[in-house]
gemmi code that builds the backbone of each chain (N, CA, C; Angstrom):
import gemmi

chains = {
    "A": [
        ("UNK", (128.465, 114.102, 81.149), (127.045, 113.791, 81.116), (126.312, 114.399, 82.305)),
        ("UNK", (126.636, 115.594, 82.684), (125.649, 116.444, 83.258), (124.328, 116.493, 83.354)),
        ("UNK", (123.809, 116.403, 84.352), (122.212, 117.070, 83.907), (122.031, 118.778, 83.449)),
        ("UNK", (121.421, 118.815, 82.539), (120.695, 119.980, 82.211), (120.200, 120.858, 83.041)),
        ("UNK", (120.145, 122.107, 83.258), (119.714, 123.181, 84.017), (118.690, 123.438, 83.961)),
        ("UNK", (117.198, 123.118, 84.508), (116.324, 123.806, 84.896), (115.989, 124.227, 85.643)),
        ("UNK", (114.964, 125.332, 85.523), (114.217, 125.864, 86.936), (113.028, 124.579, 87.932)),
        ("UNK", (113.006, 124.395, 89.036), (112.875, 123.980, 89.682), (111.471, 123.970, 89.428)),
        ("UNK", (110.626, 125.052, 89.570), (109.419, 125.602, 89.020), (108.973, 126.728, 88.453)),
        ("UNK", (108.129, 126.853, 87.915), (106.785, 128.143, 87.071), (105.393, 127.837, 87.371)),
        ("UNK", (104.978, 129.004, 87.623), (104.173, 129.150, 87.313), (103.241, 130.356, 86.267)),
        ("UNK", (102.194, 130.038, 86.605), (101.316, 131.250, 85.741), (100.139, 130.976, 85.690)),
        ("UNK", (98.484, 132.047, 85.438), (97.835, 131.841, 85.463), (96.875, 131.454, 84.352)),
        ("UNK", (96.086, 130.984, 84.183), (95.181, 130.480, 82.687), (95.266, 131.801, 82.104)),
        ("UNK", (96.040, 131.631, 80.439), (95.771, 132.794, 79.789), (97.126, 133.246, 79.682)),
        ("UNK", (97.983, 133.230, 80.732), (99.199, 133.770, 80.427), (100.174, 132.460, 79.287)),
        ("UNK", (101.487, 133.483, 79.835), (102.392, 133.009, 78.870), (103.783, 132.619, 79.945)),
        ("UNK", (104.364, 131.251, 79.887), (106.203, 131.311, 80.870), (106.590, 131.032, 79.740)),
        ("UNK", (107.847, 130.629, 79.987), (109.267, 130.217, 79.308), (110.238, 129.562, 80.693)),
        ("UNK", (109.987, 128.306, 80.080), (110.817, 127.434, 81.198), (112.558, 127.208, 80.312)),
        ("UNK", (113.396, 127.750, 80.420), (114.995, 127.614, 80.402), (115.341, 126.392, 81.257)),
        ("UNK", (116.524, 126.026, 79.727), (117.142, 124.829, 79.673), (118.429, 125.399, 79.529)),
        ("UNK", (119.411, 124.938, 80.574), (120.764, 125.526, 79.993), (121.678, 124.545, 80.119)),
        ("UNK", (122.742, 124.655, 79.218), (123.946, 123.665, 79.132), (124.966, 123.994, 78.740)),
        ("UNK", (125.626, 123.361, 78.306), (127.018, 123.722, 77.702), (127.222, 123.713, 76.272)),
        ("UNK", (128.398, 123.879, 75.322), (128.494, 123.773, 74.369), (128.937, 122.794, 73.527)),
        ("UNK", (128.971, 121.533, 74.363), (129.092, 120.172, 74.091), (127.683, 119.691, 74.022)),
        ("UNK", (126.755, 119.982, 74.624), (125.410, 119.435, 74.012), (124.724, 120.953, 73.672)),
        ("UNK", (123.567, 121.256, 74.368), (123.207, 122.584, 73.802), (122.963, 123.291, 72.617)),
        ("UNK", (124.525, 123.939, 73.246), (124.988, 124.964, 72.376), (125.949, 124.733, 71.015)),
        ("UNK", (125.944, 123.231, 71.217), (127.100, 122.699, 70.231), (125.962, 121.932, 69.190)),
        ("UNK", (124.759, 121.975, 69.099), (123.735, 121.209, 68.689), (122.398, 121.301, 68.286)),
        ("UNK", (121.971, 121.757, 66.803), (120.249, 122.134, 66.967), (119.170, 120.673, 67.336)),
        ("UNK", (119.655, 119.753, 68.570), (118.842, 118.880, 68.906), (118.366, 118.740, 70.139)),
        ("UNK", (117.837, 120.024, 70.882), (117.392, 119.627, 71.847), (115.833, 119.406, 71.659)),
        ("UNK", (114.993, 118.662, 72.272), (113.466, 118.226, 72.342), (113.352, 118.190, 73.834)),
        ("UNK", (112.050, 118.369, 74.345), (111.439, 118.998, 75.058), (109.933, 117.645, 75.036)),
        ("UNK", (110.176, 117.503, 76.358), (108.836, 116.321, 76.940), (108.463, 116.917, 78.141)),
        ("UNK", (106.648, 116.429, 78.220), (105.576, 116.636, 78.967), (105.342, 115.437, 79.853)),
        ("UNK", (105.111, 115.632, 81.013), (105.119, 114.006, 82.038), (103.840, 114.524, 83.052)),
        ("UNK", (102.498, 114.134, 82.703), (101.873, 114.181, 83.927), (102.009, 112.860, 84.865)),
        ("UNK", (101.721, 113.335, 86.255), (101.890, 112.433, 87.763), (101.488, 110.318, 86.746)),
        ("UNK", (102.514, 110.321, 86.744), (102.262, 108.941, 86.972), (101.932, 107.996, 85.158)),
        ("UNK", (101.846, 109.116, 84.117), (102.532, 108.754, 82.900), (103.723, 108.655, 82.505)),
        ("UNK", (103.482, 108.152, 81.199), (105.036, 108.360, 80.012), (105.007, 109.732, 79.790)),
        ("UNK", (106.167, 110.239, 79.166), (106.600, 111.370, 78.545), (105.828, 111.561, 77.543)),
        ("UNK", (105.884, 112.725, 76.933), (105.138, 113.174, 75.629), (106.159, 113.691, 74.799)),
        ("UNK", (106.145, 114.269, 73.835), (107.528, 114.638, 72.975), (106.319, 115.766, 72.805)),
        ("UNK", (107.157, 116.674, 72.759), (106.288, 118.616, 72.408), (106.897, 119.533, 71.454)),
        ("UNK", (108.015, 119.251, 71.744), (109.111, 120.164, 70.715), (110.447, 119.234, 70.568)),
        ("UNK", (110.507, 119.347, 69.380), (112.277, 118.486, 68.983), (112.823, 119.578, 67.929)),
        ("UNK", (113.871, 119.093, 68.023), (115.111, 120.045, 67.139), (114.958, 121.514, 67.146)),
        ("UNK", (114.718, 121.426, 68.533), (114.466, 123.438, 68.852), (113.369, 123.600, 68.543)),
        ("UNK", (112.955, 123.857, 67.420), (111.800, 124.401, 67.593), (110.470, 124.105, 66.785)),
        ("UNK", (110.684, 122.416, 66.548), (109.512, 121.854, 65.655), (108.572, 121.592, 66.792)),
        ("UNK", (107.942, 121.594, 66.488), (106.277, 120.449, 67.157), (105.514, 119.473, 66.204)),
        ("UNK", (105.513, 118.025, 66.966), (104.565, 117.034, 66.471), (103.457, 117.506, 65.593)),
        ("UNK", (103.355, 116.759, 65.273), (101.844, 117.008, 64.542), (100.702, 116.254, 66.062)),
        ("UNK", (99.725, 117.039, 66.133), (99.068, 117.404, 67.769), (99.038, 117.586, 68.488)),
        ("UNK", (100.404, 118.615, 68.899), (101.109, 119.504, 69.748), (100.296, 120.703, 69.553)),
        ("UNK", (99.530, 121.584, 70.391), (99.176, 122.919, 70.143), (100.172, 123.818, 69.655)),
        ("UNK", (100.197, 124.711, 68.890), (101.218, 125.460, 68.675), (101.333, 126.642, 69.671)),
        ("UNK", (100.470, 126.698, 70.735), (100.481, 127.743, 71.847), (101.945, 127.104, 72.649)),
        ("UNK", (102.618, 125.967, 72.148), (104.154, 125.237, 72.208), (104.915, 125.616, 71.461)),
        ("UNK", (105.933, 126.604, 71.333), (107.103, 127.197, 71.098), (108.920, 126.652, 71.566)),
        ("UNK", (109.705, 126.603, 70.747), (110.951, 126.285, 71.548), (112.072, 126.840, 70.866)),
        ("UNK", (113.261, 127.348, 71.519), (114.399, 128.186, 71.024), (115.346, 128.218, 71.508)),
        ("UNK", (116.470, 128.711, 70.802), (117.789, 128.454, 71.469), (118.633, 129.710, 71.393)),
        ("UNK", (119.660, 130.054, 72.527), (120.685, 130.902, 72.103), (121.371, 130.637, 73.234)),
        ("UNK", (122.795, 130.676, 72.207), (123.679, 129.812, 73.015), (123.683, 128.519, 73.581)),
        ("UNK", (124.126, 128.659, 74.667), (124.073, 126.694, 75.305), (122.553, 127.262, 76.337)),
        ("UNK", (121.893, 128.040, 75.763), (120.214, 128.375, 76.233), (119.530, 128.180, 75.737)),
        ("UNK", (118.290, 126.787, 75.917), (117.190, 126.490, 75.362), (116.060, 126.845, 75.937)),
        ("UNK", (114.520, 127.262, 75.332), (113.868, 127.578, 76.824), (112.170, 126.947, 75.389)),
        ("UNK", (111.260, 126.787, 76.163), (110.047, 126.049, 75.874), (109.110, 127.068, 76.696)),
        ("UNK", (108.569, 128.116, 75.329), (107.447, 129.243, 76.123), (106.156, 128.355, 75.667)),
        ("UNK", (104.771, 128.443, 76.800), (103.781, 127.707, 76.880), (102.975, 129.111, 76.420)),
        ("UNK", (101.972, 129.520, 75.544), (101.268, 130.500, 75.312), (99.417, 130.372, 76.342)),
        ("UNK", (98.841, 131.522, 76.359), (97.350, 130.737, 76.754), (97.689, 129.703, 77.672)),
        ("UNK", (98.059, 129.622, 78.614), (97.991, 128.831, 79.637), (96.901, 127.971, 79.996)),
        ("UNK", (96.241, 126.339, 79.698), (95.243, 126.187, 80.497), (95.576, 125.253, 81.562)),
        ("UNK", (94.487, 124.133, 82.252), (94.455, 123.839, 83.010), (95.183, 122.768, 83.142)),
        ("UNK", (95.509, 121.993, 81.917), (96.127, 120.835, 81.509), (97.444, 120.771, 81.130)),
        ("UNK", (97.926, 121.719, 81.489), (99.137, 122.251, 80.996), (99.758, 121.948, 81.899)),
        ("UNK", (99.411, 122.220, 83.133), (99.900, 121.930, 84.749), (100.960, 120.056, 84.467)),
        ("UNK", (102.064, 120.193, 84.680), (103.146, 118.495, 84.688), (103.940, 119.145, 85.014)),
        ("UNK", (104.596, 118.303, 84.583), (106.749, 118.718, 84.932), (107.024, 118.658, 83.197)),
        ("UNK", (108.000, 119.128, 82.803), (108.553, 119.464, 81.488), (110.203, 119.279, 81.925)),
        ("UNK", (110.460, 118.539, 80.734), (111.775, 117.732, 81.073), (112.994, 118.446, 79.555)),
        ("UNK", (113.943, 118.802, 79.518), (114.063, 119.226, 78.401), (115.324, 118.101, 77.939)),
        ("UNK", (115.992, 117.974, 76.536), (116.447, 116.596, 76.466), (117.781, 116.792, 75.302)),
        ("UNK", (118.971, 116.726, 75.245), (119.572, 117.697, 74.304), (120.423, 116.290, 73.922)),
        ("UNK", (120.626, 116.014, 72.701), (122.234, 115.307, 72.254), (123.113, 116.307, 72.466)),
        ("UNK", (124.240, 114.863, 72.707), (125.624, 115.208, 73.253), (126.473, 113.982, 72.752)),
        ("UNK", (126.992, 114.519, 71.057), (128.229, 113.478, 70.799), (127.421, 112.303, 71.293)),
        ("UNK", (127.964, 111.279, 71.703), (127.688, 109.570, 71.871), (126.542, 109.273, 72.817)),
        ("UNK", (126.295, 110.535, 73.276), (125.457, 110.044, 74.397), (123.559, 111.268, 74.452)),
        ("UNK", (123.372, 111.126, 75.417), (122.201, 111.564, 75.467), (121.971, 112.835, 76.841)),
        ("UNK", (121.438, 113.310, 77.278), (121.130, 114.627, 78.533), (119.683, 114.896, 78.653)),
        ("UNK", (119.357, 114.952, 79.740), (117.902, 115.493, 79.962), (118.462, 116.491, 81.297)),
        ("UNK", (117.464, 117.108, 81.445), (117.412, 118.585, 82.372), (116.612, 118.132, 83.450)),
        ("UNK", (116.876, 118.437, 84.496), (116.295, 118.163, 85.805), (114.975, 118.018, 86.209)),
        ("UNK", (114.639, 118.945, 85.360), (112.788, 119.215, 84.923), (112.234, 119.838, 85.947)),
        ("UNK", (111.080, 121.056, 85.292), (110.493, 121.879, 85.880), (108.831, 121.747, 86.325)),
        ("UNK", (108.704, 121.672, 86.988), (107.444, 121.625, 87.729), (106.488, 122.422, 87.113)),
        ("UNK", (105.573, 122.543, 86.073), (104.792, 123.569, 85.371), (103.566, 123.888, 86.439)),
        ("UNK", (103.162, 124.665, 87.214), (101.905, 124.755, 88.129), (101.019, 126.451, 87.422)),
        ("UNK", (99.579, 125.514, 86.946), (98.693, 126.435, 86.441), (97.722, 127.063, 87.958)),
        ("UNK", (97.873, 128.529, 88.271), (97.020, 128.852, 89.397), (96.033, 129.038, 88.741)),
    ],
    "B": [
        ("UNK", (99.112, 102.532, 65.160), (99.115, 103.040, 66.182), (100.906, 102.438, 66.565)),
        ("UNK", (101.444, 103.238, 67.451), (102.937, 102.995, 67.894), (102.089, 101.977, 69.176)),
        ("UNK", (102.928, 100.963, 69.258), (102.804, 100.790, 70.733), (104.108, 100.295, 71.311)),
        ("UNK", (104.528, 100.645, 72.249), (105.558, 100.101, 73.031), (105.261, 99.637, 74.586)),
        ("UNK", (105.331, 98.581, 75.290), (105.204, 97.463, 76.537), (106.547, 97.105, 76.971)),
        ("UNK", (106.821, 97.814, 78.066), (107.773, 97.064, 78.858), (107.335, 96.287, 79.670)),
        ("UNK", (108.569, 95.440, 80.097), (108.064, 94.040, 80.976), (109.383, 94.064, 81.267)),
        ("UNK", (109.724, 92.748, 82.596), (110.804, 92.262, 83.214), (111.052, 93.031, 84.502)),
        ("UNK", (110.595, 94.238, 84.956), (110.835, 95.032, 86.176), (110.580, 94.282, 87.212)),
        ("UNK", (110.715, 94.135, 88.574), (110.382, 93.508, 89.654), (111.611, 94.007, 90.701)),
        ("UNK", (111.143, 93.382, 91.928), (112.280, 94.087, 93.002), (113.333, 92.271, 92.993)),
        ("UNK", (115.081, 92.691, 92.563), (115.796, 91.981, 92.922), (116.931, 92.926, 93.885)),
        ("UNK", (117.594, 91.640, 94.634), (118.729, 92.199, 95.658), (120.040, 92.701, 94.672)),
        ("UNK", (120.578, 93.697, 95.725), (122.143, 94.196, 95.363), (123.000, 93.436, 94.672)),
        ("UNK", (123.158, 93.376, 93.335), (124.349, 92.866, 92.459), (123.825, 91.865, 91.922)),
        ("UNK", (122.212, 91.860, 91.732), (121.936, 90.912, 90.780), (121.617, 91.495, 89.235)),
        ("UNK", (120.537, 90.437, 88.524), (120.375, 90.692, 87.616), (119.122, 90.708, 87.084)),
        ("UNK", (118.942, 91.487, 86.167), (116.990, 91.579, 85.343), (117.240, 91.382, 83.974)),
        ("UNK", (116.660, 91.374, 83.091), (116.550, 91.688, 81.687), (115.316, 91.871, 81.489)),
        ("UNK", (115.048, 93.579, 80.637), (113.830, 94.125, 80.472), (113.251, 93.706, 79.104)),
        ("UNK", (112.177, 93.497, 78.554), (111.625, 94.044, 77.172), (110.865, 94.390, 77.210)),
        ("UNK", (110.874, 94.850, 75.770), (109.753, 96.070, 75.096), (109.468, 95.514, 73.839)),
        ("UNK", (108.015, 95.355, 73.797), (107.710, 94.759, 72.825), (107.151, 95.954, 71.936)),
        ("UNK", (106.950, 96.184, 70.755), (107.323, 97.308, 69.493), (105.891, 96.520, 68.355)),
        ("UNK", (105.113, 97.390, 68.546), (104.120, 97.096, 67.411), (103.659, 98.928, 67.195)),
        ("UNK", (103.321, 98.491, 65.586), (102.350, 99.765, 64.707), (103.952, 100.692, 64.049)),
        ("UNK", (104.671, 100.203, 63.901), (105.851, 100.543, 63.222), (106.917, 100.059, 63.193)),
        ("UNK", (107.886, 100.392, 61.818), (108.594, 99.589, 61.095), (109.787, 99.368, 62.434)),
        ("UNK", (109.832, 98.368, 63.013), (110.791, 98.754, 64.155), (112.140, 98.442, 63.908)),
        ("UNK", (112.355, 97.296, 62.830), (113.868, 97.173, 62.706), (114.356, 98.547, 61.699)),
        ("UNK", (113.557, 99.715, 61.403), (114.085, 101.075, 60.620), (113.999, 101.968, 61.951)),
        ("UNK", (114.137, 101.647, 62.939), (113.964, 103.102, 64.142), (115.374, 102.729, 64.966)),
        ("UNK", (116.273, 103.813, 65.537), (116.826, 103.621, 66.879), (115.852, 103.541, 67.914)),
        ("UNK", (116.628, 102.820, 68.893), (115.429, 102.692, 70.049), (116.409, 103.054, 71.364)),
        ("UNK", (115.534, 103.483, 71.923), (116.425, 104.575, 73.678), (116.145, 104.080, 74.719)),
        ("UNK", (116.861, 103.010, 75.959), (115.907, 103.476, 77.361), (116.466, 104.441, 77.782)),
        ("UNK", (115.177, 104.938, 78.756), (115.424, 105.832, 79.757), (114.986, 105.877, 80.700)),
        ("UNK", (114.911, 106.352, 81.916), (114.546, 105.446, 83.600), (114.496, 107.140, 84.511)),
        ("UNK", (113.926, 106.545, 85.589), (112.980, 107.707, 86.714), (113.089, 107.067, 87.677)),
        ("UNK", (113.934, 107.363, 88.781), (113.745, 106.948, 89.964), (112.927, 107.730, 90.546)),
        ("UNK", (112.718, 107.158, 91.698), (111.364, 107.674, 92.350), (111.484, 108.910, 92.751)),
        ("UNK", (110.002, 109.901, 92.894), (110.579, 111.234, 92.766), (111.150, 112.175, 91.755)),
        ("UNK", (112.149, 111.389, 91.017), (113.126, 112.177, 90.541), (112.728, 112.331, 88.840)),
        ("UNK", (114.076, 113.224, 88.453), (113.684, 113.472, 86.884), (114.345, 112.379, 86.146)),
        ("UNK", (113.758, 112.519, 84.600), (114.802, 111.530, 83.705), (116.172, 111.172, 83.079)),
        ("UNK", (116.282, 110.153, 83.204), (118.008, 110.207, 82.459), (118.140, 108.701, 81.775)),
        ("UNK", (118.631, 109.526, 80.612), (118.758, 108.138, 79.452), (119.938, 107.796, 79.818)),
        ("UNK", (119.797, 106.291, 79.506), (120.326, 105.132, 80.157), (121.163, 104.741, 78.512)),
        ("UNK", (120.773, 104.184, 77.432), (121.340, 103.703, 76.352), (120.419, 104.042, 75.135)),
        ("UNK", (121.055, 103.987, 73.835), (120.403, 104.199, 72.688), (121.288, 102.802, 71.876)),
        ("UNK", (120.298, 102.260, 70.706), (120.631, 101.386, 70.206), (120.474, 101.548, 68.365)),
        ("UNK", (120.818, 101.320, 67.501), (120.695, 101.587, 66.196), (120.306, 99.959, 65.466)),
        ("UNK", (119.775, 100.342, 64.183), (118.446, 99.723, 63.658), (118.993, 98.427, 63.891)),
        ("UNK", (120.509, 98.101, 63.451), (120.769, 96.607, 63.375), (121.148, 96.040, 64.564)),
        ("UNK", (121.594, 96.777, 65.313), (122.166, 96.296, 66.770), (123.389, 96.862, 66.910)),
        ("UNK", (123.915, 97.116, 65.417), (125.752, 97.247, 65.580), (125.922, 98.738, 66.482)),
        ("UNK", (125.745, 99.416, 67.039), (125.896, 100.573, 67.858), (124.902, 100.551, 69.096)),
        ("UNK", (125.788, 100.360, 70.022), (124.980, 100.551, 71.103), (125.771, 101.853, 72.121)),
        ("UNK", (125.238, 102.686, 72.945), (125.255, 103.509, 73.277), (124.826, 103.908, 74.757)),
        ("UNK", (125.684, 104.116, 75.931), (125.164, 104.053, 77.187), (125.471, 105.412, 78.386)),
        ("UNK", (124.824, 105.531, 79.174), (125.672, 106.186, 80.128), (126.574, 105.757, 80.690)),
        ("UNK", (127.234, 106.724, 81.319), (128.809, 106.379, 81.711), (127.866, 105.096, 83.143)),
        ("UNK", (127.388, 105.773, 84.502), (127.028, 104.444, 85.208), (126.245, 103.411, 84.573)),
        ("UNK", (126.474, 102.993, 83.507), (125.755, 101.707, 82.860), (126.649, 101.233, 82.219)),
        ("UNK", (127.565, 101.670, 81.714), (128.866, 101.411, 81.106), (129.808, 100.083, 81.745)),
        ("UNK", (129.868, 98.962, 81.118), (129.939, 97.500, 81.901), (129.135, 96.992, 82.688)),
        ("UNK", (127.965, 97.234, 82.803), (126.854, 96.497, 83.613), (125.631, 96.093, 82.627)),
        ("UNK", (125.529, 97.275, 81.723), (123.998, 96.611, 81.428), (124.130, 96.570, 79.474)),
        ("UNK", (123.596, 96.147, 79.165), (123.752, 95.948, 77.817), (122.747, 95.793, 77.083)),
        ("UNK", (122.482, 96.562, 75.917), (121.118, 97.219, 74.956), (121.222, 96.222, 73.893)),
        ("UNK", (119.997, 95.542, 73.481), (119.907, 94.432, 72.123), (118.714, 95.011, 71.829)),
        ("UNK", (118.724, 93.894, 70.261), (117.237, 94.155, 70.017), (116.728, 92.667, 68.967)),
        ("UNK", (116.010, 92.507, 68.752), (115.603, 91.308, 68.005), (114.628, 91.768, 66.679)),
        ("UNK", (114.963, 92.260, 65.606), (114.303, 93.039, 64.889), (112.803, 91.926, 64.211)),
        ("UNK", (113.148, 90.580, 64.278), (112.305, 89.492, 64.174), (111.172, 89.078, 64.995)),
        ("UNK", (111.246, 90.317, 66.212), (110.067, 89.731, 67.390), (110.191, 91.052, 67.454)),
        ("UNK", (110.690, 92.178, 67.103), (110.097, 93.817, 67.281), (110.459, 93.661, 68.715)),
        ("UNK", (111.493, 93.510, 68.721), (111.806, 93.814, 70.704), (113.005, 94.150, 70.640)),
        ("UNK", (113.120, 94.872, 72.059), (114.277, 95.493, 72.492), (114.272, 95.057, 73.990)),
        ("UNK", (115.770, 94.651, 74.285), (115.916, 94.522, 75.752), (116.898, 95.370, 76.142)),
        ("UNK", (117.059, 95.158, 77.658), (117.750, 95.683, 78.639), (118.702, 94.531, 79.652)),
        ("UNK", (119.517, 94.055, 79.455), (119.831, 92.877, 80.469), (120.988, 94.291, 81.460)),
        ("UNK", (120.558, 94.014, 82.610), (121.102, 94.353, 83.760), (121.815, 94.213, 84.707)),
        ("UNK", (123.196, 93.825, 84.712), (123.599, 93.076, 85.849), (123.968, 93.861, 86.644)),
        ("UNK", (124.778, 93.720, 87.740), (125.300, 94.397, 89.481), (124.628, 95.064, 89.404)),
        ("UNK", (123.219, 94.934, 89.455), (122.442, 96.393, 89.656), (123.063, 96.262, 91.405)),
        ("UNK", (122.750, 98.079, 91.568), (122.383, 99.017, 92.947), (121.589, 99.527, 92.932)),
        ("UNK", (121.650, 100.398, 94.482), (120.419, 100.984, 94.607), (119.715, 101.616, 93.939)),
        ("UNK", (120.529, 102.664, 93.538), (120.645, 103.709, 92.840), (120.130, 103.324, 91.260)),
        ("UNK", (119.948, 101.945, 91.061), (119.423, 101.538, 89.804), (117.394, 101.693, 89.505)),
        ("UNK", (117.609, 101.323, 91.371), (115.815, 101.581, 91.254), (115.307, 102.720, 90.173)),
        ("UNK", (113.781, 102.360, 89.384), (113.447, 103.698, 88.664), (112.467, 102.645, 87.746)),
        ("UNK", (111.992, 103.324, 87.376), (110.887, 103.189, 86.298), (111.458, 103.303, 84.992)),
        ("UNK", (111.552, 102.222, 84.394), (112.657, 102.150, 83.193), (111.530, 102.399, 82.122)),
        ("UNK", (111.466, 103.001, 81.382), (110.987, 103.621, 79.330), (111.811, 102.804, 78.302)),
        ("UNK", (111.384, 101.829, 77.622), (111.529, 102.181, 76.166), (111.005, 103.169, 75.640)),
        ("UNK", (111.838, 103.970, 74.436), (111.030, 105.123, 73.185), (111.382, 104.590, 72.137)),
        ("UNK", (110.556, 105.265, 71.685), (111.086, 105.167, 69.458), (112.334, 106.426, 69.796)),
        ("UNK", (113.318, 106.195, 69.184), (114.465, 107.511, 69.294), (114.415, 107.546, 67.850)),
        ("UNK", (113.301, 108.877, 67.465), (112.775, 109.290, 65.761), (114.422, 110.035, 65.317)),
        ("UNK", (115.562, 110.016, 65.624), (116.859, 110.626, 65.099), (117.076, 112.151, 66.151)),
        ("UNK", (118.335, 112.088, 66.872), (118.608, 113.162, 67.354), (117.696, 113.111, 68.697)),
        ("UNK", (117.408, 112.490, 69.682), (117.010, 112.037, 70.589), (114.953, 112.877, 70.418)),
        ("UNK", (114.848, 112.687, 69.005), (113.597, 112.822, 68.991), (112.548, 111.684, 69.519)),
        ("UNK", (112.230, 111.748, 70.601), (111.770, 110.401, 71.690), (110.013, 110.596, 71.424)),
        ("UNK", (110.173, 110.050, 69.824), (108.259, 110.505, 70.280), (107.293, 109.748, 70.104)),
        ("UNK", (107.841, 108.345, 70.536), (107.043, 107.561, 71.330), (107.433, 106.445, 72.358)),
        ("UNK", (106.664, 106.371, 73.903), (107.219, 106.000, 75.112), (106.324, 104.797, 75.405)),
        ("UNK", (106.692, 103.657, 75.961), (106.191, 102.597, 76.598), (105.573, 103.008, 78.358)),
        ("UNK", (104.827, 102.535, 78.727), (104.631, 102.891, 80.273), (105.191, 102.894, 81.413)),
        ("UNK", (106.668, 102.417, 81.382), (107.832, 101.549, 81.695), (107.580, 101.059, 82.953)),
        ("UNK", (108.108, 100.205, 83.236), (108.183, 99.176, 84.466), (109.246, 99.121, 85.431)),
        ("UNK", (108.842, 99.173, 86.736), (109.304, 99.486, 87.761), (110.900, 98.419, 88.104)),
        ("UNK", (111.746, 99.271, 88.579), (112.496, 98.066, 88.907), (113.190, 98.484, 90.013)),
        ("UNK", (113.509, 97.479, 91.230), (113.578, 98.050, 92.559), (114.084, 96.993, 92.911)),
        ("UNK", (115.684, 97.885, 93.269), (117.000, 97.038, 93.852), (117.185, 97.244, 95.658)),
        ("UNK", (116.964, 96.027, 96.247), (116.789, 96.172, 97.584), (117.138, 95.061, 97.813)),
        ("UNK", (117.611, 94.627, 99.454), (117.969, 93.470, 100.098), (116.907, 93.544, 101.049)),
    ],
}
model = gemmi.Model(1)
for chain_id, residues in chains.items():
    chain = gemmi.Chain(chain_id)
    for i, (resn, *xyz) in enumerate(residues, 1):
        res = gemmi.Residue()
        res.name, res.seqid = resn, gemmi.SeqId(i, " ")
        for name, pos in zip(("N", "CA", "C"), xyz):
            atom = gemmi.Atom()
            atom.name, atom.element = name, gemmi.Element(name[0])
            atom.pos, atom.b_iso = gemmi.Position(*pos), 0.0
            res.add_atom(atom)
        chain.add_residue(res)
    model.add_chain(chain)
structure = gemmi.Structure()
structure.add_model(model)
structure.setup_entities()
């Protein structure tokens, strides 16, 4: 029950495009089309953005993308705006149990 | 509307005990798994237990594994958390979610603080 691999931080400016990477192993990951992907601004709950790779909620922008290869998941943000700016947590089953990723600091300049 | 309310957080000493709930309105709650998951301060998330519709499967991390134990009361739409030997290391801001299948978590309570100190 590892934590998940993320980058520490990203950034980018309004308008652009990142891809924040999630990496793991092949016991969750790569062994699994269930990873989902949550949004946490300072001092809320989580949001759910992307599940099972690469669905989105219904009122998720679709400028929210998510994909996998290998025990590599990654969540590209399109059009960057201002609100976009949280931490992004990524979240994978594993057999009996559950994994989230360290989570990445999203910062809009 | 989903709503989920945690309650029971507060600061107790080393090796005691809490029991959390989450009270579950605007959906069918005895048809959902339900997940906590917790944030210590600073830090990122990590699920703690998952529970299934009737109770019969419960599901934990390995450090929760003999300490804390996941119910639910499908008759009062609640889910608890009873906690015992908590440590330090237990402090965090505990979440109920709806767990929509496959740790699809897509909906979260505001969760409530809980802070293990002498």
């Amino acid at each position: 029950q590892s934590a998940l691999t993320q980058p520490r931080s990203v950034s980018g400016s309004p308008g652009q495009s990142v891809t924040i990477s999630c990496t793991g192993t092949s016991s969750d990951v790569g062994g699994y089309n269930y990873v989902s992907w949550y949004q946490q601004h300072p001092g809320k709950a989580p949001k759910l953005m992307i599940y099972d790779v690469t669905k989105r909620p219904s009122g998720v922008p679709d400028r929210f993308s998510g994909s996998k290869s290998g025990n590599t998941a990654s969540l590209t943000i399109s059009g960057l705006q201002a609100e976009d700016e949280a931490d992004y947590y990524c979240c994978s089953f594993a057999g009996s149990s559950g994994v989230f990723g360290g989570g990445t600091k999203l910062t809009v300049l | 509307e989903v709503q989920l309310v945690e309650s029971g957080g507060g600061l107790v000493q080393p090796g005691g005990s809490l029991r959390l709930s989450c009270a579950a309105s605007g959906f069918t709650f005895s048809s959902s798994w339900m997940t906590w998951a917790r944030q210590a301060p600073g830090k990122g998330l990590e699920w703690v237990a998952n529970i299934n519709v009737d109770g019969s499967v419960e599901q934990y991390v390995d450090s929760a594994k003999g300490r804390f134990t996941v119910s639910r009361d499908n008759a009062k739409s609640s889910l608890y958390l009873q906690m015992n030997s908590l440590r330090a290391e237990d402090t965090a801001v505990y979440y109920c979610a709806k767990n929509a299948g496959w740790y699809r978590l897509d909906s979260w309570g505001p969760g409530t603080l809980v802070s293990v100190s002498s």
